[in-house]
RODO-2510 file (C-alpha; in nm, 4 decimals, decimal comma):
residues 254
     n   res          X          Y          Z
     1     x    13,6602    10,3045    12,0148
     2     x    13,6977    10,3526    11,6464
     3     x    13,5736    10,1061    11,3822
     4     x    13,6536    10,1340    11,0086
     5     x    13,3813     9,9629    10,7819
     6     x    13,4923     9,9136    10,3807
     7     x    13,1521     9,8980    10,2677
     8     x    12,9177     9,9385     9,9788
     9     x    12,7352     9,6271    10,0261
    10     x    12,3659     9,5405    10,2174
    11     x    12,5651     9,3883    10,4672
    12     x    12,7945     9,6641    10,5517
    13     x    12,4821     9,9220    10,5709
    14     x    12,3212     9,6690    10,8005
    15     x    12,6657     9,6842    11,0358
    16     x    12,6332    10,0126    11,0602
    17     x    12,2737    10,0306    11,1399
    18     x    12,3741     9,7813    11,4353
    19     x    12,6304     9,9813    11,5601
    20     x    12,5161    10,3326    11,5294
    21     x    12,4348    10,5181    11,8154
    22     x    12,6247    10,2705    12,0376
    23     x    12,7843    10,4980    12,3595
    24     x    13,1849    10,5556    12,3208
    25     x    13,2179    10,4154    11,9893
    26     x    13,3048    10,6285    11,6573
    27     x    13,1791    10,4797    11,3542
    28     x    13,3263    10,5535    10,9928
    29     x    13,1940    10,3632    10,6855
    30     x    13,4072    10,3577    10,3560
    31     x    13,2722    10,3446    10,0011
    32     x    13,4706    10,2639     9,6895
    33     x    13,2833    10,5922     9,4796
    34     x    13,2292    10,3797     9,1848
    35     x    12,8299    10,4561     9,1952
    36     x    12,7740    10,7815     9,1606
    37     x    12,4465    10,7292     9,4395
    38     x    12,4970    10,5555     9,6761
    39     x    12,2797    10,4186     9,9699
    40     x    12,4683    10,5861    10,2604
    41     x    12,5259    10,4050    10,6172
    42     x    12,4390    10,5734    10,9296
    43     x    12,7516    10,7289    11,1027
    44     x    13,0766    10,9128    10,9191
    45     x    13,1080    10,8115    10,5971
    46     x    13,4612    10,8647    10,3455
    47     x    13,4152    10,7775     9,9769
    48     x    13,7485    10,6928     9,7569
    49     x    14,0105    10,4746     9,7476
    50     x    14,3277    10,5019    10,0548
    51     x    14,6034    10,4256     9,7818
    52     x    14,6955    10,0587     9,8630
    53     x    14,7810     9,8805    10,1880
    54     x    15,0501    10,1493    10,2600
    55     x    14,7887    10,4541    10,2290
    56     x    14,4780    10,2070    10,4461
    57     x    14,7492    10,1435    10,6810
    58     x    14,8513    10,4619    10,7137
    59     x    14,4096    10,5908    10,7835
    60     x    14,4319    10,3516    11,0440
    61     x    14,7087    10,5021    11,2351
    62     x    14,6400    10,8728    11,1849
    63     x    14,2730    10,7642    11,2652
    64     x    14,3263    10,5472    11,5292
    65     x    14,1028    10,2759    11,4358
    66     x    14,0288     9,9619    11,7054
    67     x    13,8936     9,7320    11,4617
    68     x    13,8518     9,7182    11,0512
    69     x    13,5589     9,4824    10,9170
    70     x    13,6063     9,4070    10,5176
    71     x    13,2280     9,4234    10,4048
    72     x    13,2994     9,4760    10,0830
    73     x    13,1435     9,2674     9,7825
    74     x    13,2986     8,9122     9,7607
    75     x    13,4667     8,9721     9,4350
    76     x    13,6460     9,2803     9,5419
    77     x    13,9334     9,1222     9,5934
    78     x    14,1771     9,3989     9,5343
    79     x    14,0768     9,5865     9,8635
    80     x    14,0042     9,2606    10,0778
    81     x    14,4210     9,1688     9,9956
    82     x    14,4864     9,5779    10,0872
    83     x    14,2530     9,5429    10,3861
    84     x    14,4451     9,2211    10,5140
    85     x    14,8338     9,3933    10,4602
    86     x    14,7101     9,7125    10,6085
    87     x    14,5713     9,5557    10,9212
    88     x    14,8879     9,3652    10,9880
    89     x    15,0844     9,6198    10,9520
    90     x    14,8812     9,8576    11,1647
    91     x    14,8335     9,5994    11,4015
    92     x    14,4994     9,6364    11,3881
    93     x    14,2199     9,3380    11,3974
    94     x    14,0689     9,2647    11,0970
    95     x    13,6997     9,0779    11,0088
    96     x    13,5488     8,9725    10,6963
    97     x    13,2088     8,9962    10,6476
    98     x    13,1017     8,7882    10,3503
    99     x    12,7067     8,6388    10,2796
   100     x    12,7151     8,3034    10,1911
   101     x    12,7229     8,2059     9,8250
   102     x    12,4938     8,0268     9,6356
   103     x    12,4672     7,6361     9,5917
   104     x    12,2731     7,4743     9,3196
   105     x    12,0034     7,2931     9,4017
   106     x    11,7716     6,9834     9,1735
   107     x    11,7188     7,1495     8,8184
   108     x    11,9668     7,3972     8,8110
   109     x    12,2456     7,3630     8,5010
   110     x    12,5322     7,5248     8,5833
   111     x    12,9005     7,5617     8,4425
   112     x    13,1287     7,6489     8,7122
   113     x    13,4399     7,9278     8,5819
   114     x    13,7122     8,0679     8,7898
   115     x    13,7321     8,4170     8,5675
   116     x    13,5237     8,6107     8,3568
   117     x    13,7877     8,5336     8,0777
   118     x    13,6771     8,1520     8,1272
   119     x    13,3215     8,2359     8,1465
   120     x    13,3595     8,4296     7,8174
   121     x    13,5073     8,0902     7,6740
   122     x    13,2265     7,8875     7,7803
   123     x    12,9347     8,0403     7,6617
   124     x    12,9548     8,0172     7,2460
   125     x    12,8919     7,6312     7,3211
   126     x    12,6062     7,7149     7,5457
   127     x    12,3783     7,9676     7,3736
   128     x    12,3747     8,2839     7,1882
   129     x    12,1778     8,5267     7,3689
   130     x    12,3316     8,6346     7,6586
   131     x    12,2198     8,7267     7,9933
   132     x    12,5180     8,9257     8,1445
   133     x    12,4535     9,0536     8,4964
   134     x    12,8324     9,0587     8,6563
   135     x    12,8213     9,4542     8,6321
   136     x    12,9401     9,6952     8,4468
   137     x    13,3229     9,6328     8,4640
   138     x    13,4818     9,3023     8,3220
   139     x    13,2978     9,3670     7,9911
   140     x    13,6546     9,3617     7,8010
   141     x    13,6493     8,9346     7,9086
   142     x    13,3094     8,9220     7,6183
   143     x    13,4431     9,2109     7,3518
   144     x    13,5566     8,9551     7,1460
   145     x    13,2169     8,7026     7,0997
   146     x    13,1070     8,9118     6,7762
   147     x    12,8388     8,6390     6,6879
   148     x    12,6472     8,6701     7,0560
   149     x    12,4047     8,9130     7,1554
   150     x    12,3903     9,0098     7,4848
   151     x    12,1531     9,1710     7,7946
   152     x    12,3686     9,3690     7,9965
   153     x    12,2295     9,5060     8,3272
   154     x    12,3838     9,6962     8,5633
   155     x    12,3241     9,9929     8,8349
   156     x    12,4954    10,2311     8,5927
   157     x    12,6045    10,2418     8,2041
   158     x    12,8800    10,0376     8,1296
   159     x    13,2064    10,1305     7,9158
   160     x    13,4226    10,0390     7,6303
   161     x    13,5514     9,7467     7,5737
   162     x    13,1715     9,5683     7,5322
   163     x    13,0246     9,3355     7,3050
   164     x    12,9099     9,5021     7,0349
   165     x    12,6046     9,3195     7,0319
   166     x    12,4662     9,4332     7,3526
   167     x    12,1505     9,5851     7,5202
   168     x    12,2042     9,7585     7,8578
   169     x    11,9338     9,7755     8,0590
   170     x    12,0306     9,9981     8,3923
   171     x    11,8549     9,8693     8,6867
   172     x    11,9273     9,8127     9,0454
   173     x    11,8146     9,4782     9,2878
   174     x    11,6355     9,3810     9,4442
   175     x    11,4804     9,1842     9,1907
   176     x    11,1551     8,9885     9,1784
   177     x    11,0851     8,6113     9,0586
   178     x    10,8125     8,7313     8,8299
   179     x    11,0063     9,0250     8,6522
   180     x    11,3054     8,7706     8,6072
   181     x    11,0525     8,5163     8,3790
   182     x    10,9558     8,7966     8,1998
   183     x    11,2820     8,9453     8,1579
   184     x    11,4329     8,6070     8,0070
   185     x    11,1138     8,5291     7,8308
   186     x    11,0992     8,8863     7,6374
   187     x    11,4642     8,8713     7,5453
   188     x    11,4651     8,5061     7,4248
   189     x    11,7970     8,4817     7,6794
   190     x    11,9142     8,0981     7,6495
   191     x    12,2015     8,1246     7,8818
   192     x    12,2967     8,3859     8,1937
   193     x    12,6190     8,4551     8,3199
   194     x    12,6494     8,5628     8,7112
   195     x    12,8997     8,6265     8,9473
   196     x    12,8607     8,4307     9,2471
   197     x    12,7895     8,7064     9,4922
   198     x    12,5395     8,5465     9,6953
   199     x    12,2711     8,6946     9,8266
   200     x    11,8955     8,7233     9,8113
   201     x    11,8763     9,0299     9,6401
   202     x    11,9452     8,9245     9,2855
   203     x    11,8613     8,5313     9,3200
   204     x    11,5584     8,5421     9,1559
   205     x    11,7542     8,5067     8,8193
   206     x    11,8388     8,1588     8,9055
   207     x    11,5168     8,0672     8,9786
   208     x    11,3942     8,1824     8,6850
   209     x    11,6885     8,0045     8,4740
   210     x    11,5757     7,6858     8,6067
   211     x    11,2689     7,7104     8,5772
   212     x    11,3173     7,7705     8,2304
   213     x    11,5932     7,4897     8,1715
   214     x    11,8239     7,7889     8,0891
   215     x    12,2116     7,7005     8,1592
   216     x    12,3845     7,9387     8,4053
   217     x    12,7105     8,0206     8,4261
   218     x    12,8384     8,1066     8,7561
   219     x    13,2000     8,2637     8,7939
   220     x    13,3220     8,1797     9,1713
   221     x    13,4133     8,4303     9,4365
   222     x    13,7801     8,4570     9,5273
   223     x    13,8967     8,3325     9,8320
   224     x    13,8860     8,5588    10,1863
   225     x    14,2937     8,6590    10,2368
   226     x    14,4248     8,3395    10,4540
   227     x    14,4003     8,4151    10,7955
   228     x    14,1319     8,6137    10,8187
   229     x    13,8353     8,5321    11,0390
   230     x    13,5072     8,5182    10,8410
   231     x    13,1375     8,5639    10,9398
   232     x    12,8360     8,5533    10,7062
   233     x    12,5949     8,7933    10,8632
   234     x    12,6055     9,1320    10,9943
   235     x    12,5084     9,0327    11,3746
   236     x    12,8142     8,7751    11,3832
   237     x    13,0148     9,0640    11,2804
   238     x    12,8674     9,2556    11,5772
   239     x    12,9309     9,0091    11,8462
   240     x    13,2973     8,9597    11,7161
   241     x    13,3783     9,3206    11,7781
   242     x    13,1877     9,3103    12,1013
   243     x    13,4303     9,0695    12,2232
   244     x    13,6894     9,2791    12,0867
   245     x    13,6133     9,5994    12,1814
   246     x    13,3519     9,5499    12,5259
   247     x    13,0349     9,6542    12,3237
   248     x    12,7886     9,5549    12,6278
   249     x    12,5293     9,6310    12,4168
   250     x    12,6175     9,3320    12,2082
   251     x    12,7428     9,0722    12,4461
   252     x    12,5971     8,7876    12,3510
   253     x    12,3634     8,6437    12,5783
   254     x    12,3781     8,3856    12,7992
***
């Protein structure tokens, strides 16, 4: 049995960690190549893009993949749409694997947006220094806010179009409670603007905002492709494809 992760994420290396070594099954894990090092899964591993739905569909066939599981990050919505066409039209089951976002809790301030674009329209009647951290790409949506400054961090140096009143600071999660004070303490930051990726990794920002009455924007996740089955953790996605594909070794118990 072949499976086909689209990975990149914590969850996706954790799949693979799950699955690897299991008897008569082929594992292949696919990465996106947009950071340049990458924290490799166990098992085969591809890195680039397939060239649409047409070109995935066409790597499951010549590849003959059993099952595809989507763990890529909840706003990469281009491949989760490619992932969904390419399975139908292989005929191939498809999973999503998705953590669970965040919800605000007593203290928080947040301002809900549906885009970066909306974020970006937000924030001049919220604050003027800027706590960016929804990654390197998308910074075209804040070129325009010439009177903000802004703290941009990412895993790897952003490009033009930016603000061009920005600090990068390149950094990768996880991220601690106590360097997220300091962080928005040093840099004076009166409002952060996050993706809703979910996630305990990089949560410790929010925490910090609150603490610090600091309001947060948080730009929503698009929605999983309809029809697709969705679990939130990588052993759900493991007992799914052992009732797919007659994994003993992870048949749930009874």
């Amino acid at each position: 049995m072949h499976v086909l992760i689209l990975g990149g994420t914590t969850e996706a290396r954790r799949l693979a960690e799950l699955l690897h070594g299991t008897p008569g099954l082929r594992l292949t894990s696919s990465l996106a190549g947009r950071v340049a090092s990458p924290r490799l899964p166990p098992g085969e591993v591809r890195v680039g893009g397939f060239g649409g739905s047409e070109g995935l569909a066409q790597w499951l066939r010549e590849h003959a993949v059993d099952a595809l599981i989507d763990a890529t990050h909840p706003f990469a919505g281009t491949i989760s749409c490619h992932a969904a066409r390419a399975a139908a039209t292989a005929h191939v089951p498809l999973l999503a694997l998705r953590r669970p976002g965040w919800v605000p809790v007593e203290g928080d301030h947040w301002h809900d947006a549906g885009s970066l674009e909306e974020a970006a329209g937000l924030l001049p009647g919220l604050g003027r220094r800027i706590f960016l951290t929804t990654g390197r790409t998308g910074l075209a949506a804040f070129a325009d806010l010439t009177e903000l400054w802004f703290l941009v961090r990412s895993v790897e140096a952003p490009e033009p179009p930016h603000p061009p009143r920005m600090e990068v600071l390149l950094d990768r999660g996880p991220f601690t409670l106590d360097g997220e004070r300091e962080l928005l303490g040093r840099h004076r930051i009166d409002v952060v603007v996050t993706k809703d990726s979910g996630g305990a990794a990089t949560a410790p920002k929010l925490a910090a905002a609150r603490e610090a009455g600091v309001p947060v924007v948080v730009v929503r996740r698009p929605a999983v492709p309809e029809g697709v089955p969705v679990v939130s953790d990588p052993e759900g996605a493991a007992r799914w494809l052992a009732e797919r594909l007659d994994l003993p070794a992870f048949r749930p118990a009874d």
